[in-house]
N, C-alpha and C positions, 0 to 999 in steps of 0.2 A: 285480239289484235291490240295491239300495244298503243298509245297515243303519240308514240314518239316514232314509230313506225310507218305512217300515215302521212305521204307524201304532201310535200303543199310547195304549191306553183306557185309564185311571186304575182304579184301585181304587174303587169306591163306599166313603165313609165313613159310617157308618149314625149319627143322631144320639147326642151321648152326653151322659150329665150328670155329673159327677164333682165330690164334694165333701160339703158340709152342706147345708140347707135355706135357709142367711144365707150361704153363700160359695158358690160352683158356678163351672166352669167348664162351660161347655158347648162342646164340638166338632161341627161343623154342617157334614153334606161336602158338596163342589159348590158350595161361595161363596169368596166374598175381600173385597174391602176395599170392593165396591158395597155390599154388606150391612151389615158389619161398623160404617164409618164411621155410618150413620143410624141404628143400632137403640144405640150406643156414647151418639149424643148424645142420643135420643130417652130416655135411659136416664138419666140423669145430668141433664136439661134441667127435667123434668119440675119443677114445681113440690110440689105433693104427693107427689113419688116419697121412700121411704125408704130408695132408694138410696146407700151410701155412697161405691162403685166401680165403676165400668165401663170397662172398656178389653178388646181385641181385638186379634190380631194373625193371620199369615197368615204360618206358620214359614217357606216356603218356594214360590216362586212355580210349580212343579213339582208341590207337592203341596196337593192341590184341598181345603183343609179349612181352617174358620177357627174360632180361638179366641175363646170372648167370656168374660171373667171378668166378676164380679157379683158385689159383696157388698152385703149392708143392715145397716143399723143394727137389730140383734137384736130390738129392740122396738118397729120399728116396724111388726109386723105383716105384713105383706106377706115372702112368703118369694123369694127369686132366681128361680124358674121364673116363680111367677105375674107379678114385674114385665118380663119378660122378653117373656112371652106377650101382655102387656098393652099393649108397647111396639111387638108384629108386628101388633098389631090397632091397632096408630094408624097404623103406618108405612103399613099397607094402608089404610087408609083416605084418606090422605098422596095415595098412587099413583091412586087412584080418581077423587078430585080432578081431578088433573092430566092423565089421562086423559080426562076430558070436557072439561076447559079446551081440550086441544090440539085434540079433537075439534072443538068447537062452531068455535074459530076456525079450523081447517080449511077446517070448510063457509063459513064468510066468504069465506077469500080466492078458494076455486075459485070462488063465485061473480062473486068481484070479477075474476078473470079471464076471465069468459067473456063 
């Protein structure tokens, strides 16, 4: 058996927040840049967001953890988690969407093939 054949499981990165309540970095294990990209613009896109910062990176493609930095303008209320949080419950709602879009015309086309 080869040493390079020899499966090896990641580390679980457990979530973490580091920083202030207006700057935070949060490290999120088990993602990368599918994540990252949507929750980065969803973040910064927002109209009403007091968002100042958002950006995310993925140090290393080997290691299963993705950075997302977030800072807000100090008074506008809204602290880095909550817009954060704010932005997984759009992004889901996003996927739910498109989930039934693809669904509904799913059932179109098998019917138009049968």
């Amino acid at each position: 058996m080869s040493v390079n054949s020899t499966p090896v499981s990641p580390t679980p990165v457990p979530l973490s927040i580091h920083g202030t309540p207006y700057s935070s970095t949060f490290l999120i294990g088990s993602e990368d840049h599918t994540l990252g990209n949507p929750l980065r613009h969803l973040l910064v896109s927002s109209q009403t967001s007091s968002v100042s910062f958002a950006g995310y990176s993925v140090p290393h493609p080997s290691e299963q953890v993705l950075q997302l930095r977030v800072q807000m303008y100090e008074k506008g209320g809204k602290t880095s988690k909550e817009s954060v949080v704010e932005a997984c419950e759009t992004l889901g709602r996003i996927c739910e969407v498109i989930e039934e879009t693809v669904e509904r015309e799913h059932g179109k086309i098998v019917k138009d093939e049968e």
